[in-house]
Backbone as CSV, one residue per row, in Angstrom:
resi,resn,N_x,N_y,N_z,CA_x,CA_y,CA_z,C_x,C_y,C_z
1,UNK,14.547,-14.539,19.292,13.873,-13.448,18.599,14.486,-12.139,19.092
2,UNK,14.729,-11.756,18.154,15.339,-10.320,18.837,14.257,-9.023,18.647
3,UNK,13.565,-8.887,19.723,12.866,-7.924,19.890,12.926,-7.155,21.491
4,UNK,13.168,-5.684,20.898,13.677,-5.408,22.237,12.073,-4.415,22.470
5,UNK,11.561,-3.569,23.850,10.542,-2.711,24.257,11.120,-1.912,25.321
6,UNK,10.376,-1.404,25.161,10.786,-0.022,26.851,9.346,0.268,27.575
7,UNK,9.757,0.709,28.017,8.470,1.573,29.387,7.192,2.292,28.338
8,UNK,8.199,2.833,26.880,6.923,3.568,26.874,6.644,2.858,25.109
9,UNK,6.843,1.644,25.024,6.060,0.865,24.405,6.770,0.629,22.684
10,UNK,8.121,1.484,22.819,8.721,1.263,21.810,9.040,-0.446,21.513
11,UNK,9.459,-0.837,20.061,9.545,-1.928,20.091,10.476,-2.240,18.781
12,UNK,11.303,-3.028,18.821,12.373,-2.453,17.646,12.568,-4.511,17.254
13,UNK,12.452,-4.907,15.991,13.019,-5.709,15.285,14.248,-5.601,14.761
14,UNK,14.945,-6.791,14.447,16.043,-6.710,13.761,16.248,-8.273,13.354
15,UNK,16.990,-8.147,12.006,17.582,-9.367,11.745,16.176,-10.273,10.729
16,UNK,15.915,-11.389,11.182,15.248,-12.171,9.937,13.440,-11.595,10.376
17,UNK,13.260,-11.313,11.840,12.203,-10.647,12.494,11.655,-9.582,11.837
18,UNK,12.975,-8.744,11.575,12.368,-7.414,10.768,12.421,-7.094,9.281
19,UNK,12.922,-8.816,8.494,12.556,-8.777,7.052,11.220,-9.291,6.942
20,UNK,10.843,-10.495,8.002,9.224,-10.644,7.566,8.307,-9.694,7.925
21,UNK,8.840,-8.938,9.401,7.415,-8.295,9.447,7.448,-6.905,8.314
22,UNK,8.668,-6.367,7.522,8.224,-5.946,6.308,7.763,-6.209,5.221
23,UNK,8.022,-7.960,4.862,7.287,-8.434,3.958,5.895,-8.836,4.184
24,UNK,5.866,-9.056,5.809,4.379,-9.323,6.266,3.605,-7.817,5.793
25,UNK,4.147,-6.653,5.984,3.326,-5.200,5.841,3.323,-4.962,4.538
26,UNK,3.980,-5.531,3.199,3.526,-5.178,1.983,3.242,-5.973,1.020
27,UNK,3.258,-7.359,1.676,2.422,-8.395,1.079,1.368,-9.096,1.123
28,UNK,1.515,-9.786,2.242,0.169,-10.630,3.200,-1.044,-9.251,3.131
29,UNK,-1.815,-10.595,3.202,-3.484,-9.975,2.710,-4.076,-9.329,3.696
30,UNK,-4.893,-8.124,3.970,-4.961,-7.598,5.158,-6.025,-8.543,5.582
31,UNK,-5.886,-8.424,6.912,-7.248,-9.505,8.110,-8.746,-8.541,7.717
32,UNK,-9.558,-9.621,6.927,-10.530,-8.665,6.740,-11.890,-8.630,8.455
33,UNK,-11.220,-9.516,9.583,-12.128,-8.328,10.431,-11.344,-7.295,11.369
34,UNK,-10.106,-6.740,11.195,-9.498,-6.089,11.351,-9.850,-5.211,10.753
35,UNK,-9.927,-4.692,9.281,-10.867,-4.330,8.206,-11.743,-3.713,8.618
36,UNK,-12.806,-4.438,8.952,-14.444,-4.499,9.799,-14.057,-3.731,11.081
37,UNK,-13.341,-3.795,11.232,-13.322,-3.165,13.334,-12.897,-1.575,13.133
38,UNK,-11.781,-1.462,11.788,-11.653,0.023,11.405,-12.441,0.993,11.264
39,UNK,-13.442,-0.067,10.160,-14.735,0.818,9.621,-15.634,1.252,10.483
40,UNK,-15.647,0.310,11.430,-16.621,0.435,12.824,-16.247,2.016,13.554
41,UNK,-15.086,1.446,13.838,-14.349,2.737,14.786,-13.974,3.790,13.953
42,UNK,-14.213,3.752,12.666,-13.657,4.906,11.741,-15.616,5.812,11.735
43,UNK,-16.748,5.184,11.484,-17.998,5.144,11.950,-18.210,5.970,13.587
44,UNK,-17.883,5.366,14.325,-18.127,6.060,15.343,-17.067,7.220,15.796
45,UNK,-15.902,7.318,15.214,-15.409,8.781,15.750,-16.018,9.854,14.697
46,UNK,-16.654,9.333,13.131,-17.421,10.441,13.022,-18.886,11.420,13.224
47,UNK,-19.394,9.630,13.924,-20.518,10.469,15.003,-20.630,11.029,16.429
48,UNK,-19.080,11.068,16.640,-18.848,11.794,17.945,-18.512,13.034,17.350
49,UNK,-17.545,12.965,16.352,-17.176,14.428,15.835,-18.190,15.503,15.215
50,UNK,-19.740,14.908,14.961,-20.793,15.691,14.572,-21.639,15.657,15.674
51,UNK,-21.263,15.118,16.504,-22.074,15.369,17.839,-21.427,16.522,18.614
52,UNK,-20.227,16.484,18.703,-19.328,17.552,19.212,-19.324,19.293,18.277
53,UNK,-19.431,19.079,17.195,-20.010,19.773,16.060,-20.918,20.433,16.194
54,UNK,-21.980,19.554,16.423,-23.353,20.238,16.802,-23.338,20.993,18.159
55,UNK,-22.463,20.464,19.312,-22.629,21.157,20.416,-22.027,22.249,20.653
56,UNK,-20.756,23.009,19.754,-20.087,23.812,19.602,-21.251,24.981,18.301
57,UNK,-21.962,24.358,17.853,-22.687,25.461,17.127,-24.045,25.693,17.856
58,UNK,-24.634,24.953,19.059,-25.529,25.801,19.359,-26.569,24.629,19.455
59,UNK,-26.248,23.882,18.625,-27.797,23.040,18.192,-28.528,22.311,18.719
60,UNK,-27.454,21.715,20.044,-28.287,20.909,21.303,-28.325,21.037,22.586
């Protein structure tokens, strides 16, 4: 497999590695609890960001 990394987490394909994982990124079906874990964490950074919101205007 030719996959090379470094220290700071780069990670580089090539060759038959880096035709699937492009056909893996615009074909294959997304993981729906991958999906679920977004929405979650997409959910809670916007009740930190109106919590932070509120504390910059005064309100708590």
């Amino acid at each position: 497999m030719a996959i090379q990394s470094t220290t700071f987490g780069r990670v580089e394909l090539s060759g038959k590695e880096a035709e699937r994982f492009q056909r893996h990124m615009t074909e294959d079906k997304p993981n729906l609890a991958a999906k679920a874990s977004l929405a979650r964490g997409q959910a809670m950074l916007a009740r930190i960001a109106s919590v932070r919101q509120a504390k910059t205007n005064g309100k708590r």
